[in-house]
C-alpha positions in Angstrom: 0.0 0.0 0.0 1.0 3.3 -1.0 2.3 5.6 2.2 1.5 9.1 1.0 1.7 12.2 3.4 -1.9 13.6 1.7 -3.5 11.8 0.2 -7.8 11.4 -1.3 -9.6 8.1 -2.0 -11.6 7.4 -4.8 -15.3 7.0 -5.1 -17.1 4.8 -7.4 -17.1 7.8 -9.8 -13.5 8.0 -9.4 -12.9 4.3 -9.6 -14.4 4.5 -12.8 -12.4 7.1 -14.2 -9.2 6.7 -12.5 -9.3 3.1 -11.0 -6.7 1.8 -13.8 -3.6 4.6 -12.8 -4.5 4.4 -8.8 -5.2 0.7 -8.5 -5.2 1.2 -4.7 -8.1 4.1 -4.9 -5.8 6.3 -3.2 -4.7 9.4 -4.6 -1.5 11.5 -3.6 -2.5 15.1 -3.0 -1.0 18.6 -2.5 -3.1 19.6 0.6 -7.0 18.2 1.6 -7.4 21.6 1.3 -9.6 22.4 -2.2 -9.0 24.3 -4.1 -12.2 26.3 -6.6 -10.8 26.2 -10.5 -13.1 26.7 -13.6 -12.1 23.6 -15.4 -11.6 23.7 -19.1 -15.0 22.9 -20.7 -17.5 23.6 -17.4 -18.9 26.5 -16.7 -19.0 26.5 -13.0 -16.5 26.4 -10.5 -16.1 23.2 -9.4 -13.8 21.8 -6.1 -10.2 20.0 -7.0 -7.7 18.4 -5.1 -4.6 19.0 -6.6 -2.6 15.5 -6.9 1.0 15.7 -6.0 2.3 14.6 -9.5 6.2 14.5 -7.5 5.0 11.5 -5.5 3.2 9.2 -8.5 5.3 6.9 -10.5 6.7 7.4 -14.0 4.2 4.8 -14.8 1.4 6.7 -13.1 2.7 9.8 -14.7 2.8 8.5 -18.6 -0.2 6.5 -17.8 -2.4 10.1 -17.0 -0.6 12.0 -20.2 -1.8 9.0 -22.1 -5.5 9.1 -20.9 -6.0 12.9 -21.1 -4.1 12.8 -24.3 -6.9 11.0 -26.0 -10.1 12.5 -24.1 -9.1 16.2 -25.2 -6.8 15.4 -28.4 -4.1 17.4 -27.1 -0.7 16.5 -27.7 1.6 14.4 -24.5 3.7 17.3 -24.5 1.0 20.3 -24.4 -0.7 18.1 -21.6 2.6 17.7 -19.4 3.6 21.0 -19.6 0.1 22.1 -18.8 0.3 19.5 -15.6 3.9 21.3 -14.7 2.9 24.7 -15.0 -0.6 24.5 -13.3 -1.1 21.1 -11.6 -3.4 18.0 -12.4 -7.0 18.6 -10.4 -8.8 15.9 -9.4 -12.5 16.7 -9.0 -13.8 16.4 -5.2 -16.7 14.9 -6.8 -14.8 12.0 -7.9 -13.3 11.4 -3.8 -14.7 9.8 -0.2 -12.4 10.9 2.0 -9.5 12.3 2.7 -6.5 11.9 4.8 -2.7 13.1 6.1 -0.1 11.4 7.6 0.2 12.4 11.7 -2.9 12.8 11.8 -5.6 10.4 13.3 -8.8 11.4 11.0 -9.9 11.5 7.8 -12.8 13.1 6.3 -15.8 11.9 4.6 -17.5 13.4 1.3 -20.2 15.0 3.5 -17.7 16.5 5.8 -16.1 19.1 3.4 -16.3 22.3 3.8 -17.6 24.0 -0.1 
């Protein structure tokens, strides 16, 4: 099992959509602080962990480029260097709960704070 300082589980949703990269449903974040972007294609803010792209392996790493490569056409390049220079969110919507190393609690979809 993966021992990340931050990190976010995955809901069904999430399982669904990111199940095949984090076989373990568990997702290295940033902070479990969100954060409010207006994603590329929405219209409405939505909430977004940022996923600590430093602690994911290279096979984590090509395996993401690959998959948002072909949902949004873009080139692997264009979509790393977006990932670099702004970060990868990962919806709130597609997360359980949440949790940080030192710390004995973890929060539940219904406990965050929009």
């Amino acid at each position: 099992m993966s021992n990340y300082r931050t990190w976010v589980r995955l809901n069904q949703e999430g399982k669904l959509q990111w199940g095949d990269v984090f076989a373990e449903d568990k997702v290295p974040v940033q902070s479990i602080v969100t954060q409010h972007p207006i994603l590329e294609g929405t219209k409405d803010v939505e909430s977004v962990f940022t996923v600590n792209w430093n602690e994911l392996t290279p096979h984590q790493q090509q395996a993401i480029i690959e998959k948002l490569s072909k949902q949004t056409d873009a080139t692997k390049e264009a979509i790393l260097n977006d990932i670099l220079s702004f970060g990868l969110p990962l919806r709130r919507t597609h997360t359980v709960c949440c949790g940080k190393v030192g710390c004995n609690y973890s929060f539940r979809e219904g406990d965050f704070l929009v």
